[in-house]
C-alpha positions as CSV (number, residue, x, y, z in Angstrom):
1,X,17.6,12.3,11.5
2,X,14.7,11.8,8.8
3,X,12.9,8.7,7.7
4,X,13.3,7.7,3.9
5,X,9.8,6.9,2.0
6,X,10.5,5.2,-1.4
7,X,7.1,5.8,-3.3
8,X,6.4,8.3,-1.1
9,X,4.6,10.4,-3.9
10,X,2.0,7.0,-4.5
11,X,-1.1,6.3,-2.9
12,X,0.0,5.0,0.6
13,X,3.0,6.9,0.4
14,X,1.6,10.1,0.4
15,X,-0.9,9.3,3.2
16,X,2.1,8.1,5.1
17,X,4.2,11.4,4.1
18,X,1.2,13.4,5.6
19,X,0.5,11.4,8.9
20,X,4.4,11.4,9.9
21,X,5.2,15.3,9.1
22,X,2.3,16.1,11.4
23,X,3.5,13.7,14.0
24,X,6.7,16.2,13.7
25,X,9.0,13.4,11.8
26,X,11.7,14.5,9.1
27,X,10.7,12.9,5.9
28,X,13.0,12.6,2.4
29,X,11.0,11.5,-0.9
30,X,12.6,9.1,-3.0
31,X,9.6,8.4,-6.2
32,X,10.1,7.5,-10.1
33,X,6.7,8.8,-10.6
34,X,6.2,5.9,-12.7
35,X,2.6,5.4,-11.4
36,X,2.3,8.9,-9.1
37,X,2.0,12.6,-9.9
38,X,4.9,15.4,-9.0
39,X,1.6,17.5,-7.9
40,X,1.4,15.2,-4.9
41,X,4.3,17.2,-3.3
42,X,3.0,20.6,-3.0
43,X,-0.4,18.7,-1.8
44,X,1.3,16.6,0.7
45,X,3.3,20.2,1.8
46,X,0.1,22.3,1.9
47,X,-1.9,19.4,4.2
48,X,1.4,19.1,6.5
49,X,1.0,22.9,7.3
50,X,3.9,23.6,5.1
51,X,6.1,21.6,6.6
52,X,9.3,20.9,4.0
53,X,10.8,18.0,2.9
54,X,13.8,16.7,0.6
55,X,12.6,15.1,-2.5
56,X,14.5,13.0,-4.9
57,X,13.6,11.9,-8.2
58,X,14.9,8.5,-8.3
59,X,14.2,4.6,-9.3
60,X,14.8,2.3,-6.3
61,X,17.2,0.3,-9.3
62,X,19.6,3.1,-9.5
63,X,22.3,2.5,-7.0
64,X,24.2,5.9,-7.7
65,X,21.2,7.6,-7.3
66,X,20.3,5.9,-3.6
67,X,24.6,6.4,-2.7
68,X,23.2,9.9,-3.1
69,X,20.3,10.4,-1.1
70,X,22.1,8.4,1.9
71,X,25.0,10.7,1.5
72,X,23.3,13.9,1.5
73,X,21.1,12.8,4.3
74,X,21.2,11.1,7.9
75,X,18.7,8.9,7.3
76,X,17.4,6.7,10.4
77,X,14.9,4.1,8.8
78,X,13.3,3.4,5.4
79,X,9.4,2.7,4.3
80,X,9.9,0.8,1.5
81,X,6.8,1.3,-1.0
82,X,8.2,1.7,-4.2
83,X,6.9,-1.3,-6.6
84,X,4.6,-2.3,-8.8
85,X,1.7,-3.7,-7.4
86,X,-1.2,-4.8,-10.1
87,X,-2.0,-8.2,-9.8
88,X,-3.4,-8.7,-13.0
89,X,-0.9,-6.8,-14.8
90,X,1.7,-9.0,-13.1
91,X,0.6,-11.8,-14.7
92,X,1.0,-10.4,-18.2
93,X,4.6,-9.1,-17.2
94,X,6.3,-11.2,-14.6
95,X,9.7,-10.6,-15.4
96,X,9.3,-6.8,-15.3
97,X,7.5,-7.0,-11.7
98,X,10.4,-9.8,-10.4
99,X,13.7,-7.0,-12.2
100,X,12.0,-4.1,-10.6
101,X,10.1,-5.1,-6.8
102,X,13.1,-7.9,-6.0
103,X,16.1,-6.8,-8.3
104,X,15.4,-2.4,-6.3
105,X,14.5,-3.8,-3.0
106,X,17.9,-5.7,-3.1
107,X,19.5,-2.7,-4.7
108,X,18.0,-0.6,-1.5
109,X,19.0,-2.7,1.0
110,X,22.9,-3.0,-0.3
111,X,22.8,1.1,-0.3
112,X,21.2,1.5,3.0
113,X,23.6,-1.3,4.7
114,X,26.8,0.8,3.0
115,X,25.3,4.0,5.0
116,X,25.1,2.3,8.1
117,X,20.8,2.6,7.9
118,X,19.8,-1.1,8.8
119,X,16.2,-0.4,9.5
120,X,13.3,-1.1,7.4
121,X,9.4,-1.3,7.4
122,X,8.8,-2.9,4.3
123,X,5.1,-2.7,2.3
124,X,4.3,-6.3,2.1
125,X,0.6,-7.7,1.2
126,X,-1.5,-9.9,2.3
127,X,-0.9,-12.0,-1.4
128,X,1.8,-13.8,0.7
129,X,-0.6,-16.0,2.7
130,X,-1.5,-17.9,-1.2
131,X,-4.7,-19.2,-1.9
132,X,-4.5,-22.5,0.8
133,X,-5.2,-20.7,4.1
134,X,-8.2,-20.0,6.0
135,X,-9.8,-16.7,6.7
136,X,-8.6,-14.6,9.3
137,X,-5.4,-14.6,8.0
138,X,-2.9,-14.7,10.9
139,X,0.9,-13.7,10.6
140,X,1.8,-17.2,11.8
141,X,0.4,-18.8,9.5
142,X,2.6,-20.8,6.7
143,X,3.2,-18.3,3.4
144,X,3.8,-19.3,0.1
145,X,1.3,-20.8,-2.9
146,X,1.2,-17.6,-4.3
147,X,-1.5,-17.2,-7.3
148,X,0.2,-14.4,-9.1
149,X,3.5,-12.6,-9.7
150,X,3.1,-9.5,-7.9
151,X,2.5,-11.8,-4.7
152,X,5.3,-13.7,-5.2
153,X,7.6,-10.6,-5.4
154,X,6.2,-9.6,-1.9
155,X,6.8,-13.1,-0.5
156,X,10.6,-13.4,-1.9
157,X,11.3,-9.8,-0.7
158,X,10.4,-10.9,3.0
159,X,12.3,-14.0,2.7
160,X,15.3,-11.6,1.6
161,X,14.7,-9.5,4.5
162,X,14.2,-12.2,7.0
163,X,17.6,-13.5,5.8
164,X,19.7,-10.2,6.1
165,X,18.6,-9.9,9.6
166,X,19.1,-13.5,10.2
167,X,23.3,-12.9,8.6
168,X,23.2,-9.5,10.5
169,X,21.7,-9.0,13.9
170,X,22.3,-5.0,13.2
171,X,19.1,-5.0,10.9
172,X,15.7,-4.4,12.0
173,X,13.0,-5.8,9.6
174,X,9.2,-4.3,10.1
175,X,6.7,-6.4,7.6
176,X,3.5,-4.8,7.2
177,X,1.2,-7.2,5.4
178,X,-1.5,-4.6,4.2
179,X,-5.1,-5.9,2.9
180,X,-7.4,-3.8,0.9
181,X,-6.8,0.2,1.1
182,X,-9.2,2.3,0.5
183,X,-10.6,5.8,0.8
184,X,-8.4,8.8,0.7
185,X,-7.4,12.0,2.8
186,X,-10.4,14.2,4.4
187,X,-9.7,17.1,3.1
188,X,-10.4,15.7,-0.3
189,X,-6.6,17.4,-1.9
190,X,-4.8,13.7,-1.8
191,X,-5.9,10.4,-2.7
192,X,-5.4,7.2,-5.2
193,X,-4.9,8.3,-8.8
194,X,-3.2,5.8,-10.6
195,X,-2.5,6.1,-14.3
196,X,-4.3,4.6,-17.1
197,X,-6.8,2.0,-16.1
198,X,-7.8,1.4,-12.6
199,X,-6.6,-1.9,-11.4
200,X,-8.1,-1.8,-8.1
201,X,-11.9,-1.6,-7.0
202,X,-12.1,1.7,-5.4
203,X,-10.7,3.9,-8.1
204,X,-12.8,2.3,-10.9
205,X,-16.2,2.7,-9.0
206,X,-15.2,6.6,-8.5
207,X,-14.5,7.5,-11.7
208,X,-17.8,5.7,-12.8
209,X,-19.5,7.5,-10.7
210,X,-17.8,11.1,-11.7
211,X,-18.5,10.1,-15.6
212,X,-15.0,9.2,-16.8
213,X,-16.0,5.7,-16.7
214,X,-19.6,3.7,-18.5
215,X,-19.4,1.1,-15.6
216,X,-17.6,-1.3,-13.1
217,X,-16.1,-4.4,-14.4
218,X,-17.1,-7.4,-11.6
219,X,-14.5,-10.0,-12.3
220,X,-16.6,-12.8,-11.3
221,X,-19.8,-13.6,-9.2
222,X,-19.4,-17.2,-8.4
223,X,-17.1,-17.4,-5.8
224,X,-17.9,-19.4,-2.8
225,X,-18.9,-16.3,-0.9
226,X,-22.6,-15.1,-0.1
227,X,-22.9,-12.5,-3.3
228,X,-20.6,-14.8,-5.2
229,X,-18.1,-11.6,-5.9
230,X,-14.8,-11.6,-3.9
231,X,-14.5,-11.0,-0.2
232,X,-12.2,-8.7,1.0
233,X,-10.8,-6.6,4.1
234,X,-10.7,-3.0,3.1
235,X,-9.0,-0.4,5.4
236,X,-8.8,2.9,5.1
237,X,-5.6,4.7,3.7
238,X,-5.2,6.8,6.6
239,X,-5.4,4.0,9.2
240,X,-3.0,2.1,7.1
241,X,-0.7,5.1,7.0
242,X,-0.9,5.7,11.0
243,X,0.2,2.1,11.3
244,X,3.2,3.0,9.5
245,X,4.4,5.8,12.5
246,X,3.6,2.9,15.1
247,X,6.1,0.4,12.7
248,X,8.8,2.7,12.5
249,X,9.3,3.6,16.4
250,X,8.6,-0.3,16.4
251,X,11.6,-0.7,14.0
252,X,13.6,1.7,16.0
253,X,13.4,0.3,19.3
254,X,14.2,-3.7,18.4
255,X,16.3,-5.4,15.9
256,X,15.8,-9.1,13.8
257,X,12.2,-9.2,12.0
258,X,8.9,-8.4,13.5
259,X,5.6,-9.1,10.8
260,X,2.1,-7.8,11.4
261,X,-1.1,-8.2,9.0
262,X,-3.2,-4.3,9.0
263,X,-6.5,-4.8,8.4
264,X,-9.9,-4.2,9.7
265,X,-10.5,-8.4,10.6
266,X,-14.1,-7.6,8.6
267,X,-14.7,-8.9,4.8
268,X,-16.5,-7.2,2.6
269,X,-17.4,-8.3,-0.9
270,X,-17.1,-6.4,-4.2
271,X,-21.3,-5.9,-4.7
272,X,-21.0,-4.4,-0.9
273,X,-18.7,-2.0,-1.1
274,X,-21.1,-0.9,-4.2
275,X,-23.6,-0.6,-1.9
276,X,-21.9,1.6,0.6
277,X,-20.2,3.4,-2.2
278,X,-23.7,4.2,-3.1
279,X,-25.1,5.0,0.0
280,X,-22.6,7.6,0.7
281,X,-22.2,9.3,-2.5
282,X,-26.0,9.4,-3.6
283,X,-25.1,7.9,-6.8
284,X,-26.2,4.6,-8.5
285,X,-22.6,2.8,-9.8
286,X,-23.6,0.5,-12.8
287,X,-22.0,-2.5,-12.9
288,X,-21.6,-6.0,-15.7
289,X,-20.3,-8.8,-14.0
290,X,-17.5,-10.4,-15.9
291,X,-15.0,-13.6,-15.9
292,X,-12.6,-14.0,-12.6
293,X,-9.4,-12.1,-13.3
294,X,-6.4,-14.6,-13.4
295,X,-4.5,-14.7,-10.0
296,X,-7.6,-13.8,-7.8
297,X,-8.6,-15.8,-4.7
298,X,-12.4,-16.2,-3.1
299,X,-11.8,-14.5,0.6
300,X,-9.6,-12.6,2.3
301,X,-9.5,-10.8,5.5
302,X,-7.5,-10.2,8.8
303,X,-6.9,-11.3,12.1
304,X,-5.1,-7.9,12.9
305,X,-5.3,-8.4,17.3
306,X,-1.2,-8.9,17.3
307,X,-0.6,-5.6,15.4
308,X,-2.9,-4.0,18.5
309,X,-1.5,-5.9,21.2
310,X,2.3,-5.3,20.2
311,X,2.3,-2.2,17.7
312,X,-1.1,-0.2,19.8
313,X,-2.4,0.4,16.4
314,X,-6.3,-0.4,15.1
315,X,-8.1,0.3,12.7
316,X,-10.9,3.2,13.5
317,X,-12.7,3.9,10.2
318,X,-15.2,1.9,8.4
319,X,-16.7,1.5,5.0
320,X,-18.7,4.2,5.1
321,X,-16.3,7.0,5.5
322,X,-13.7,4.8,3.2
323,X,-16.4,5.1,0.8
324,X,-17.1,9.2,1.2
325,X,-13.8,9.9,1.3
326,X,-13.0,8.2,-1.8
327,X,-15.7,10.1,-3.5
328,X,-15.0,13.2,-2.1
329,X,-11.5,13.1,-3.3
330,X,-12.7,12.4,-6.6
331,X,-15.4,14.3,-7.2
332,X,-12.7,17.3,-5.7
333,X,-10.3,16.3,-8.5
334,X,-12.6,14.3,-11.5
335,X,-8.9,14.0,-13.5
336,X,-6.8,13.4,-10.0
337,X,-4.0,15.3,-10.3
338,X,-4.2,16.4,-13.4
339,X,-6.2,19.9,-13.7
């Protein structure tokens, strides 16, 4: 039986592809490479130890195209990652972000309920806890108050999965709330590469520092933190993806709707994780601090003890090999995937 990774060619996706084919699980791909590279395959393949995998080219929207996958497969569970996911982007394009995150993820779960697969660990974010609560974030804590569009998408789609399992005890719900990944894999062949304009911190600082960039963009240094830039808890991509094996025998083992925040429980603000970037990589990143971006909140970080104490998972890298691994992998590939 295989395990079903929509986005599995993305950032967290791949990670996840790599970690689970070398804990000897059967993967299938489902990506629209919409923001992800087909090169990713043969990397994720060549860091697996050639492990092989189905792959299907395919948008989470496309009903016929899922009916397919789950007939040509026996799939077991699905990690749902596919969706856009740029905050600020979402607040230029809303209706886009609500058709595609909500309208696919409800798509998916009709297709995987009409093949009998009723078990999901979905990609949700830490957005969902709004702007109102306290830091360390803890998963019973009241969501909602949402400050942009791509949280809100994440915060109706585990309302919609809380509700199927509630109408159907057969499903089993896994709800990852993720914070801030970072970093990439050691080897230096896979990491974040999105397309266009970097929308999150780490990708903009390494491409400044590998010269396809002039400088990092600071959106705002008068937040209510001790720098003034926004606090946040960054975890490393392969952490993040080894909670994802612990999630899935989670998911496969219960039923009804189990929620867990991954995280490091430390904050870190923007100017620090210059700094460390720095320190690691030898390289000064200039930097011009700018307005707030819409949507974005002061501090954020995790309480992540119930995602230890129930999944056994925790976090085990820091900053500082976040930060060399994310400049290794660009500095490997200055263009990402592109040659």
């Amino acid at each position: 039986m295989a395990i079903l990774i929509t986005g599995g060619a993305g950032y967290i996706g791949s990670h996840t592809a790599v970690e689970l084919l070398n804990a000897g699980k059967e993967i299938v791909i489902l990506d629209n490479f919409y923001n992800s590279c087909r090169e990713v395959l043969s990397r994720i393949k060549e860091l697996s130890g050639g492990k092989d995998f189905k792959f299907y080219e395919c948008d989470i929207r496309d009903r016929k195209g899922l009916d397919k996958v789950f007939k040509e497969n026996d799939i077991e569970a699905v990690i749902h990652f596919a969706g856009l996911k740029a905050v600020g982007e979402s607040c230029k394009i809303p209706l886009l972000y609500y058709e595609n995150n909500i309208g696919g993820t409800v798509t998916l779960c009709e297709a995987m309920a009409d093949s009998g697969c009723k078990t999901i660990v979905f990609s949700s974010s830490a957005t969902v806890y709004g702007e109102h609560n306290v830091s360390p974030l803890k998963e019973d804590m009241k969501t909602g108050g949402t400050t942009n569009p791509y949280g809100t998408t994440k915060l109706f789609i585990e309302q919609i999965l809380t509700d199927a399992a509630k109408a159907d005890p057969e499903w089993s719900v896994c709800i990852l709330r993720y914070f801030n990944p970072l970093g990439a894999h050691k080897s230096g062949r896979i990491g974040e590469n999105p397309n266009g304009i970097p929308n999150n911190l780490m990708p903009y600082i390494t491409q400044v520092a590998v010269g396809r960039r002039e400088y990092l963009h600071v959106y705002g240094n008068d937040y209510d933190t001790p720098d003034g830039t926004g606090v946040r808890d960054y975890i490393h991509v392969v952490d993040l993806a080894k909670g994802h094996i612990k999630a899935v025998d989670k998911a496969l083992s219960t039923k009804g709707v189990n929620i867990y925040n991954l995280g490091t429980g430390r904050g870190y603000s923007v100017l620090e994780v210059v700094k460390a970037f720095e320190k690691a990589s030898g390289i000064t990143i200039p930097y011009k601090i700018e307005a707030r971006r819409p949507g974005d909140i002061a501090t954020c970080y995790s309480d992540p003890s119930k995602a230890e104490k129930e999944l056994g998972w925790k976090a085990e890298l820091g900053i500082e090999e976040m930060c060399a691994d994310s400049y290794r992998w660009q500095h490997n590939n200055p263009n990402g995937y592109e040659a």
